[in-house]
ROPAKOL-834144 format. One record per atom (N, C-alpha, C): residue number from 1; x, y, z; atom name. Coordinates in Angstrom, 2 decimals. Layout:
<atoms>
> NUM/X/Y/Z/CA
...
</atoms>
This chain:
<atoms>
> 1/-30.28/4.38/-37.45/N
> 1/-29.22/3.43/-37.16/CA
> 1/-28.96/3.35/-35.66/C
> 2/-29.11/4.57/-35.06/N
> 2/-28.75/4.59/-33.47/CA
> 2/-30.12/3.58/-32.59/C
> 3/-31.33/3.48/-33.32/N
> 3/-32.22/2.98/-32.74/CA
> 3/-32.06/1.53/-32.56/C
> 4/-31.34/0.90/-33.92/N
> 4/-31.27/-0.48/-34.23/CA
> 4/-30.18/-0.57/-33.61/C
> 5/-28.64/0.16/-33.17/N
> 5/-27.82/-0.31/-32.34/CA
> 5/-28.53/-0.60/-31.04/C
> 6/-29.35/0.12/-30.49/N
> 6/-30.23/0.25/-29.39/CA
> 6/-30.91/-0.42/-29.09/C
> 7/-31.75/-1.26/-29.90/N
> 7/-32.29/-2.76/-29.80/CA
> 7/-31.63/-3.62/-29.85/C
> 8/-30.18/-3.71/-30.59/N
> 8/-29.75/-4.94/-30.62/CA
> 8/-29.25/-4.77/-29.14/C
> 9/-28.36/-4.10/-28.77/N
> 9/-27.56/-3.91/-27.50/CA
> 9/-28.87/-4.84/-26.56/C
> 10/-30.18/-4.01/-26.07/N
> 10/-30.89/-4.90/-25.21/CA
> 10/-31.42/-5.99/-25.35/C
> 11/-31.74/-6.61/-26.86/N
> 11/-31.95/-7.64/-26.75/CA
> 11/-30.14/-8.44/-26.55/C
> 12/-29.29/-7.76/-26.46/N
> 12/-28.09/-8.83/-26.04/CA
> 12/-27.76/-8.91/-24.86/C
> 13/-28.55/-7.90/-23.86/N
> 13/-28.08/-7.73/-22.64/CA
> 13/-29.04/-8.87/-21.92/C
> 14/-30.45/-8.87/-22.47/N
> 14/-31.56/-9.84/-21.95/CA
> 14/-31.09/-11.28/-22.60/C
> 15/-30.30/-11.57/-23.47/N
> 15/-30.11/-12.70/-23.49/CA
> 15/-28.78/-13.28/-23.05/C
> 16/-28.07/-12.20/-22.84/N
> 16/-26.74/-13.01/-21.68/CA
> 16/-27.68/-12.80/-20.27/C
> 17/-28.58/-12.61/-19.60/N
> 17/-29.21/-12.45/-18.50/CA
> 17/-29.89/-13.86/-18.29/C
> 18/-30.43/-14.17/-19.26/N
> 18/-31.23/-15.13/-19.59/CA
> 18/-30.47/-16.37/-19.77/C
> 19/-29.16/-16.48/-20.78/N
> 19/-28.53/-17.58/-20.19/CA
> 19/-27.21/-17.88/-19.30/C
> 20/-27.18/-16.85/-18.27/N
> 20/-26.83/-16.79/-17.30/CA
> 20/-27.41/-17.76/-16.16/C
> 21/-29.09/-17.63/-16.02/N
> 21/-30.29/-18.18/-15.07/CA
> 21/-30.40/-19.50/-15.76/C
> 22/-30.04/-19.99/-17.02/N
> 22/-30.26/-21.30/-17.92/CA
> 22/-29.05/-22.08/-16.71/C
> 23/-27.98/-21.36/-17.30/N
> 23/-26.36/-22.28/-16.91/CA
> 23/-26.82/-22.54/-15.33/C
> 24/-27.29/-21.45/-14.69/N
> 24/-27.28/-21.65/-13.32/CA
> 24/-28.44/-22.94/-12.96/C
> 25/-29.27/-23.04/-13.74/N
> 25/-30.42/-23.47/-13.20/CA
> 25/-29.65/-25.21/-13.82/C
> 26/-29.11/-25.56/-14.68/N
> 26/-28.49/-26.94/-15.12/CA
> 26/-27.64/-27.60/-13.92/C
> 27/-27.82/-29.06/-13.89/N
> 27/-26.92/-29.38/-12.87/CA
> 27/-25.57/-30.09/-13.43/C
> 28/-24.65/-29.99/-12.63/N
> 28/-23.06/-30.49/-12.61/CA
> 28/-23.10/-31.97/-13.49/C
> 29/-22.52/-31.79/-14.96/N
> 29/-22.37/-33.46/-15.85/CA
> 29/-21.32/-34.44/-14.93/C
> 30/-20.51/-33.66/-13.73/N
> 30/-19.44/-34.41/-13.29/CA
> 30/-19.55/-35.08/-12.12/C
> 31/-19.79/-36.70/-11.69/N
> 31/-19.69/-37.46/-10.79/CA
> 31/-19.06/-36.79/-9.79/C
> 32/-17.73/-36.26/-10.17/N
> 32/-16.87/-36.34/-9.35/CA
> 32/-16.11/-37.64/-8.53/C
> 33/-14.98/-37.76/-7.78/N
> 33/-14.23/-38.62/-7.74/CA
> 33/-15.07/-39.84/-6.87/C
> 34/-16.43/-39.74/-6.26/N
> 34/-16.55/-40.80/-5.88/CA
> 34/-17.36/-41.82/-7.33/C
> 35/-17.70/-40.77/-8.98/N
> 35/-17.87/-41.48/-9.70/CA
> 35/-17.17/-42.07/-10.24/C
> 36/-15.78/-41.39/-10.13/N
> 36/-14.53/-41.94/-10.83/CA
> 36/-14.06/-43.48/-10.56/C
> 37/-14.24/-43.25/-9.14/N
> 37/-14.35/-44.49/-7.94/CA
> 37/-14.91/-45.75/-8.27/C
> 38/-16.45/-45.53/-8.07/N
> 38/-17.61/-46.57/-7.65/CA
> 38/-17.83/-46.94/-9.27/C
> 39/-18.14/-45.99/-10.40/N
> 39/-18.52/-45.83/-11.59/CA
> 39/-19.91/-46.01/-11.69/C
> 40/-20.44/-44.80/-12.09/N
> 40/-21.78/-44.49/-12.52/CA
> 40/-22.65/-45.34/-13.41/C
> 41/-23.54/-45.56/-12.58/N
> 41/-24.97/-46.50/-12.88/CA
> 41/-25.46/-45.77/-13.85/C
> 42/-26.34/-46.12/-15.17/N
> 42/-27.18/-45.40/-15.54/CA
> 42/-28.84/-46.01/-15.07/C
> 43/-29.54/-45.34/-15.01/N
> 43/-30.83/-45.85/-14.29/CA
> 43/-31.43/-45.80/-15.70/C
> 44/-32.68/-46.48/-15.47/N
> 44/-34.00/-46.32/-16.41/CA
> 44/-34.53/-45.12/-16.72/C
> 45/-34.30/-44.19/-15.41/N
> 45/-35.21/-42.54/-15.44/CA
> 45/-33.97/-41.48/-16.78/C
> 46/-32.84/-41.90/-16.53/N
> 46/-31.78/-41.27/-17.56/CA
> 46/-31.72/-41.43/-18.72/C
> 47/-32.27/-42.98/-18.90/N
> 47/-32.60/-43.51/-20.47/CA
> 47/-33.58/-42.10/-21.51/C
> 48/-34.08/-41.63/-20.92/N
> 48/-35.51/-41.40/-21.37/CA
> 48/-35.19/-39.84/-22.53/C
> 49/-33.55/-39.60/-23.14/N
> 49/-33.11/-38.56/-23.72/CA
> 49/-33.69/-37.13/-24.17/C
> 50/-34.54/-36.62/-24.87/N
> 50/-34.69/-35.40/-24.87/CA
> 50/-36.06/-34.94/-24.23/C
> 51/-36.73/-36.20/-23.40/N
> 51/-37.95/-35.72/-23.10/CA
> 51/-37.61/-35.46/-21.32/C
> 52/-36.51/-35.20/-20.62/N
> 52/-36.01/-34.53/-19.48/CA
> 52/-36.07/-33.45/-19.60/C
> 53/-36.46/-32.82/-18.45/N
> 53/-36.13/-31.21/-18.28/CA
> 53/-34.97/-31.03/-18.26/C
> 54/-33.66/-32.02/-17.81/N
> 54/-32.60/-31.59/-17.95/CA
> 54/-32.19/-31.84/-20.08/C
> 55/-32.92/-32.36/-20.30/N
> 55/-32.37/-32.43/-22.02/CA
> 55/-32.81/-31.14/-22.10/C
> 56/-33.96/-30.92/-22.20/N
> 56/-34.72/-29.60/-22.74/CA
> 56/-33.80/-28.27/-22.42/C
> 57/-33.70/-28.15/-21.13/N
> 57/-32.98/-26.92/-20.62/CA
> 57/-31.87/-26.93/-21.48/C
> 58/-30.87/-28.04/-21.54/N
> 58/-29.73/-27.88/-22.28/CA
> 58/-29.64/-27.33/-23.89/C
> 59/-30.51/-27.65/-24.61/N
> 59/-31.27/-27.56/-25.63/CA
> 59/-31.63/-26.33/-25.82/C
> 60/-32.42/-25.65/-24.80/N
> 60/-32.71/-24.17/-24.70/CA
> 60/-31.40/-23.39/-24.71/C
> 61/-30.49/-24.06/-23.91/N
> 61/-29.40/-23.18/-23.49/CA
> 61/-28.71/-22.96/-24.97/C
> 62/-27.98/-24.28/-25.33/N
> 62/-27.91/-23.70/-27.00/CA
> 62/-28.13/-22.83/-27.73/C
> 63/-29.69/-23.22/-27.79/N
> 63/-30.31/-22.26/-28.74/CA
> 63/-30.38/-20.45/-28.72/C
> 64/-30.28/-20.23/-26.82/N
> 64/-29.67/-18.54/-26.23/CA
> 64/-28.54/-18.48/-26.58/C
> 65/-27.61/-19.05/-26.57/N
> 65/-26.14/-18.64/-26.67/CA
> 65/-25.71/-18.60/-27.86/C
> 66/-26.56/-19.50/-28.49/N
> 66/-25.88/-18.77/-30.55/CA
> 66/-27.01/-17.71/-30.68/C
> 67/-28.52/-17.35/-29.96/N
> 67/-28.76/-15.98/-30.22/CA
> 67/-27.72/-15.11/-29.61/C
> 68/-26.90/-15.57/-28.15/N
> 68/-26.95/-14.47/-28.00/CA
> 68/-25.24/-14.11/-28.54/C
> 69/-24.20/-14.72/-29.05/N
> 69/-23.47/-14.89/-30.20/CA
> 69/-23.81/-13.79/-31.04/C
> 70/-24.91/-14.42/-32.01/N
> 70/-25.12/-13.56/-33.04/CA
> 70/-25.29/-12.13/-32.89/C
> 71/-26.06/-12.28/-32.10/N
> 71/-26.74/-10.99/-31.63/CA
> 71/-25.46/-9.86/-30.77/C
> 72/-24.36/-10.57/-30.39/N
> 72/-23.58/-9.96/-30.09/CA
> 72/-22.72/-9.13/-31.17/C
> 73/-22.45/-10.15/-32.21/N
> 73/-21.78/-9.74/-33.49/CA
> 73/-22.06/-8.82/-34.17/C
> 74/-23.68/-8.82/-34.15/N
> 74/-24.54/-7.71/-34.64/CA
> 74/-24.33/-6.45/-33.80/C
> 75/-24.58/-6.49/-32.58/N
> 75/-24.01/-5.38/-32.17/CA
> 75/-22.84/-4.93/-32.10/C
> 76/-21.28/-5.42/-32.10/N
> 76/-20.19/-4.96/-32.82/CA
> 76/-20.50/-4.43/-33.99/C
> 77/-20.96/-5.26/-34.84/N
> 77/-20.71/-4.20/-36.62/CA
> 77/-21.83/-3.29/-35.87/C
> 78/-22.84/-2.88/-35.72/N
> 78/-23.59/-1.46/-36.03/CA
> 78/-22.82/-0.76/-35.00/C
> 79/-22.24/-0.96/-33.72/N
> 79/-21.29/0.10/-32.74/CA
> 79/-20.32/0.42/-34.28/C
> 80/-19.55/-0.31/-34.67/N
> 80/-18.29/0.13/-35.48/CA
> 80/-18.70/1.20/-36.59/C
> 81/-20.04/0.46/-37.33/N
> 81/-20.21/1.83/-38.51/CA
> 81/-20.63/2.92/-37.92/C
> 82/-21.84/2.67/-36.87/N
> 82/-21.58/3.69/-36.61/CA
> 82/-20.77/5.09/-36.45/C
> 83/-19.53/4.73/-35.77/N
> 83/-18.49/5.19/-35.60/CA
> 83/-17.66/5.74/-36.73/C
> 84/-17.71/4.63/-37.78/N
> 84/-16.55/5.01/-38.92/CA
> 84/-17.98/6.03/-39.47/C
> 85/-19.17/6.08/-39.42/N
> 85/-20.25/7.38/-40.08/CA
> 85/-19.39/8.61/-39.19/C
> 86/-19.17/8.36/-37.76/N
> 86/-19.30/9.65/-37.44/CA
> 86/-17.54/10.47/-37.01/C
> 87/-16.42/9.01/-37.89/N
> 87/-15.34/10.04/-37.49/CA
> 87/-15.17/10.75/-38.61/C
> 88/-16.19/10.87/-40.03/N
> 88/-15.90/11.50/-41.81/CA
> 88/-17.07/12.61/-41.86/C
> 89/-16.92/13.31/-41.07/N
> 89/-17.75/14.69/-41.10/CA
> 89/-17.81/15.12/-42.95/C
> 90/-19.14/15.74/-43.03/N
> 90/-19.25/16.61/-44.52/CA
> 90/-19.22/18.29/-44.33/C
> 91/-18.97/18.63/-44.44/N
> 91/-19.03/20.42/-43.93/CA
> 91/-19.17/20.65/-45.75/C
> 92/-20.05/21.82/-45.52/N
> 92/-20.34/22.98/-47.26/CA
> 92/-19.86/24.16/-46.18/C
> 93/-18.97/25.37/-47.77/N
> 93/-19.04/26.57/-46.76/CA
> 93/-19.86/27.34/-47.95/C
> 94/-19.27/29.00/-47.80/N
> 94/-20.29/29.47/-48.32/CA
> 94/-20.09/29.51/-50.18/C
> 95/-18.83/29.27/-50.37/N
> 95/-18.96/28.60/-51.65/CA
> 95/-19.37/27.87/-52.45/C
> 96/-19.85/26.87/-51.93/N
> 96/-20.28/25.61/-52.21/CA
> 96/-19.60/24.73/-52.25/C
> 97/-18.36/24.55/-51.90/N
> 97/-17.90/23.41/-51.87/CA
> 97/-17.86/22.78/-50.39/C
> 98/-17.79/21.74/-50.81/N
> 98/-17.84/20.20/-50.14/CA
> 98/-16.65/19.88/-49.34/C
> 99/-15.89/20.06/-48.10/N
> 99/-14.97/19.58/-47.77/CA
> 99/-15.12/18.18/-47.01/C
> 100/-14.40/17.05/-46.84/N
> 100/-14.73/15.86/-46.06/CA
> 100/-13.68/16.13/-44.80/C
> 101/-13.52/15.89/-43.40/N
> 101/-12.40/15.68/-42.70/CA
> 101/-12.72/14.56/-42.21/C
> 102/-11.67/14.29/-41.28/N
> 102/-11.62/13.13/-40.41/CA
> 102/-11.55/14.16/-38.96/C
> 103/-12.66/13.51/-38.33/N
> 103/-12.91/13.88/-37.25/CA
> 103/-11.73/12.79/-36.12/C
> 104/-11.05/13.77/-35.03/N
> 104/-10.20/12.65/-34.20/CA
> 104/-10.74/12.37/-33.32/C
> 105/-9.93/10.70/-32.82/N
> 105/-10.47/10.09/-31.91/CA
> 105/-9.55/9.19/-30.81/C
</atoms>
């Protein structure tokens, strides 16, 4: 279980890394006030929808951020059981019986 917390953790660390360099690498959707102004042309080259590198990238970016979402979630629940495994210790003594405690935290 510690191995699979251990993979998930890096594959979540490489994919907030990853769309970190996505967001950065996308450019600004906002005119800004001289579009507010003049009002934005669309050209012929903008027409051309998911076959832009700027569609694509955006598209990619999506698709990292609900991995890396999920993949985050996933690593919450296995950190947590983990945890709830290791605050219910089992101890045997020399009787044989079975005591459970709660280990503090």
């Amino acid at each position: 279980m510690e191995t699979l917390k251990t993979i998930a953790l890096v594959l979540d660390l490489i994919c907030a890394a990853i769309l970190i360099v996505m967001i950065m690498f996308q450019s600004s959707k906002t005119a800004g006030l001289s579009g507010a102004i003049a009002g934005a042309s669309d050209s012929f080259m903008s027409k051309g929808g998911s076959k832009t590198l700027e569609a694509k990238l955006e598209k990619a970016t999506r698709v990292v951020g609900l991995a890396f979402v999920l993949l985050s979630l996933l690593t919450v629940m296995l950190v947590s059981s983990v945890k709830t495994n290791a605050s219910t210790a089992t101890q045997s003594n020399d009787t044989g019986v079975v005591t459970t405690t709660e280990a503090a935290q």
